[in-house]
Structures are given as structure tokens and as C-alpha cells.
C-alpha positions as YAML, in Angstrom:
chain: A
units: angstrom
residues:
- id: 1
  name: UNK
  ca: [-58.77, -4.27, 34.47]
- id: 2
  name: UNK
  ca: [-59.78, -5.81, 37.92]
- id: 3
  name: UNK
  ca: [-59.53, -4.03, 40.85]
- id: 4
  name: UNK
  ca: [-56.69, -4.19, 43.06]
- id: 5
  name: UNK
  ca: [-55.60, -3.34, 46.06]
- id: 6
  name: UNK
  ca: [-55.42, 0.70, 47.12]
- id: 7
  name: UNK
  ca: [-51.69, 0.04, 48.00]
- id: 8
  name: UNK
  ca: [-50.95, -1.49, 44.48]
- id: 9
  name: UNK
  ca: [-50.55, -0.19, 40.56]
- id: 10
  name: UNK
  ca: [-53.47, -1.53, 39.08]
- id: 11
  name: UNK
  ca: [-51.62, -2.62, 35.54]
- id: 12
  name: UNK
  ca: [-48.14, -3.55, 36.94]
- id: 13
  name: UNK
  ca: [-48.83, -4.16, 40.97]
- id: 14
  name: UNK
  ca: [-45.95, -1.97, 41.62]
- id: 15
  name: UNK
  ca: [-46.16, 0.95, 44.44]
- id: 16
  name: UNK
  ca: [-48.47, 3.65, 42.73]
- id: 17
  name: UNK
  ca: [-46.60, 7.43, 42.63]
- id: 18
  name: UNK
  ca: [-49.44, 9.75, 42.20]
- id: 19
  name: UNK
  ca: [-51.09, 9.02, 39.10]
- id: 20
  name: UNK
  ca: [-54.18, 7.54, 38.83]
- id: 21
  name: UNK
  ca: [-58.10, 7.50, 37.64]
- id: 22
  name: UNK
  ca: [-61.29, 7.58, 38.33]
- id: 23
  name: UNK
  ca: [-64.82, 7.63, 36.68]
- id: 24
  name: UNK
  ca: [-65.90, 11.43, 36.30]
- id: 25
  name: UNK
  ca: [-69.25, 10.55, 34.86]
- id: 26
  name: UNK
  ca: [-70.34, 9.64, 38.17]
- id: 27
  name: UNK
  ca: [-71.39, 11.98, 41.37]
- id: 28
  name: UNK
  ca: [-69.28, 12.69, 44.38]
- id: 29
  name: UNK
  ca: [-71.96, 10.83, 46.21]
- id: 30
  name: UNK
  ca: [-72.00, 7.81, 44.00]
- id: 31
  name: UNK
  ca: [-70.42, 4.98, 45.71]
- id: 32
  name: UNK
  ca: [-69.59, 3.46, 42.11]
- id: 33
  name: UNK
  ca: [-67.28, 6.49, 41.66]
- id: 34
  name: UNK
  ca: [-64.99, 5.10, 44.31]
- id: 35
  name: UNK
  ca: [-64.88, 1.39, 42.68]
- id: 36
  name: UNK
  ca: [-63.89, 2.89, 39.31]
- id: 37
  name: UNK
  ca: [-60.79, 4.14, 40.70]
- id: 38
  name: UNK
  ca: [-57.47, 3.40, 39.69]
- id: 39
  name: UNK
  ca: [-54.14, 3.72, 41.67]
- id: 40
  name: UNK
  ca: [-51.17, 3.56, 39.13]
- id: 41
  name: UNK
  ca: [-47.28, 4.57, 39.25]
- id: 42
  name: UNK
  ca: [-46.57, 5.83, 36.16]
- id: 43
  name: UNK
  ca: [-47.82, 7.48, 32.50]
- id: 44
  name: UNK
  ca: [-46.90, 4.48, 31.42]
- id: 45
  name: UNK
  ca: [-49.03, 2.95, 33.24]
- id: 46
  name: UNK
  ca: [-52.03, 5.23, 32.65]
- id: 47
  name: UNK
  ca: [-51.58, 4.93, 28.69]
- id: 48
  name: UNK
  ca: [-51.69, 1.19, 29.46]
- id: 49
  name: UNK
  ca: [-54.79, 1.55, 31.80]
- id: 50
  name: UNK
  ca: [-57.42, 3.72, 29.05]
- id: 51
  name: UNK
  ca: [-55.94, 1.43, 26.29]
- id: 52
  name: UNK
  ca: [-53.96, 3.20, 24.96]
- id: 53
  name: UNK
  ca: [-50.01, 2.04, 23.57]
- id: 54
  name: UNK
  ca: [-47.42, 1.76, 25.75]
- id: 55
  name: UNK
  ca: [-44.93, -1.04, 27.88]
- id: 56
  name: UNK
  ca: [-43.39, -0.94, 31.43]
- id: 57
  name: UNK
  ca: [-39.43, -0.35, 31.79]
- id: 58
  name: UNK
  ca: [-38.75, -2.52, 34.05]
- id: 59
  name: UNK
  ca: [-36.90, -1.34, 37.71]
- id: 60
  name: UNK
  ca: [-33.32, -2.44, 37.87]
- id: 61
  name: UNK
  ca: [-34.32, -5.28, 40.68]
- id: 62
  name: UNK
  ca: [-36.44, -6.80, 37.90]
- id: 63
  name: UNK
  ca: [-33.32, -6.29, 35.41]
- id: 64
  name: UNK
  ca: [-30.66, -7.94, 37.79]
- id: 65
  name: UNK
  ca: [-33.60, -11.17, 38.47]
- id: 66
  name: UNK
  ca: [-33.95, -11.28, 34.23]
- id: 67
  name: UNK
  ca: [-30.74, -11.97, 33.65]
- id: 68
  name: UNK
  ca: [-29.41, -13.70, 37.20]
- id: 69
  name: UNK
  ca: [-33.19, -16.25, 36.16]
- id: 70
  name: UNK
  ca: [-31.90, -16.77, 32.56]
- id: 71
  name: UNK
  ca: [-28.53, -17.41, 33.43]
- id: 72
  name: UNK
  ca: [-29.33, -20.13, 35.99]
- id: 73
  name: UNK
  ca: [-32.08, -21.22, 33.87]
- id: 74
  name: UNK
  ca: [-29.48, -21.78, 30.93]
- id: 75
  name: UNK
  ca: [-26.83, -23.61, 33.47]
- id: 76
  name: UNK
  ca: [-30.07, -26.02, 34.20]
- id: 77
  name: UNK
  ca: [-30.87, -26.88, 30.41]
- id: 78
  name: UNK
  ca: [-27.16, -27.53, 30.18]
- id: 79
  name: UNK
  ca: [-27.15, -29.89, 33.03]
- id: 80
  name: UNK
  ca: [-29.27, -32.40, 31.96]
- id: 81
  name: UNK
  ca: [-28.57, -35.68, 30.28]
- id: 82
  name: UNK
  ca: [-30.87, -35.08, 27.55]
- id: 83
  name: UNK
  ca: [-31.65, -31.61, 26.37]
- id: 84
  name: UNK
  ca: [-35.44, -30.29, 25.85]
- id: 85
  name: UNK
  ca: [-34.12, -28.12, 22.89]
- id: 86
  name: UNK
  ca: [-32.61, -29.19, 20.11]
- id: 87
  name: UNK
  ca: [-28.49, -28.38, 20.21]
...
């Protein structure tokens, strides 16, 4: 997982609220302890970050775009003289 910016999830690029990680096997002093670190916004997030199983829910901006993009998407397949997908 690259590192993003401090004011950014680093799995989802959302605004990060609280949660996060960082490389314990390294010293306070280490400078390499501060590049490990992660800023993320959710368990979710976290489980996704160490590997382990899990998906984002999405916010209900990114809902309203799914559907508002798939409906205008549909309108623009429909529109055309001859269709990409088969009727």
C-alpha cells in the first residue's frame, strides 16, 4: 500500500477518523517509523490495510453518484443508433 497523503485514508482516500498504523518494530527515533504510518477512517479500512477480509460501505454521496452514473449511463447506451451490447 503506497503512501499517501497525511490528510487522506490510505486504502479508500477518504478523510481518516482516528484509526490508523504504524510500524512498532521500529524506535521512536527511527525516521522509518514515521514512513510506515498509516492514516485510515475506518476498521474497515484497517482489516483491509494488514490484509486481512473486509470491503468499504460506501457514503451515501457515492450511493446517490452509483445510481444517478448508471442511470445516465443506461439513457446513453439507449441513445445510440447501434447498440455496443447485444439487445
Amino acid at each position: 500500500m503506497r503512501q499517501t497523503h497525511p490528510g487522506l485514508c490510505a486504502v479508500c482516500h477518504r478523510e481518516p477518523r482516528g484509526f490508523g498504523w504504524f510500524n512498532r518494530g521500529f524506535r521512536i527515533a527511527d525516521r522509518r517509523r514515521d514512513t510506515s504510518r498509516k492514516f485510515l477512517c475506518s476498521l474497515a479500512c484497517q482489516d483491509i490495510c494488514h490484509g486481512r477480509t473486509g470491503m468499504i460501505d460506501p457514503t451515501p454521496n457515492e450511493v446517490e453518484a452509483m445510481t444517478v452514473g448508471g442511470q445516465q449511463g443506461g439513457e446513453y447506451l439507449e441513445s445510440m443508433e447501434s447498440p455496443i451490447l447485444p439487445p
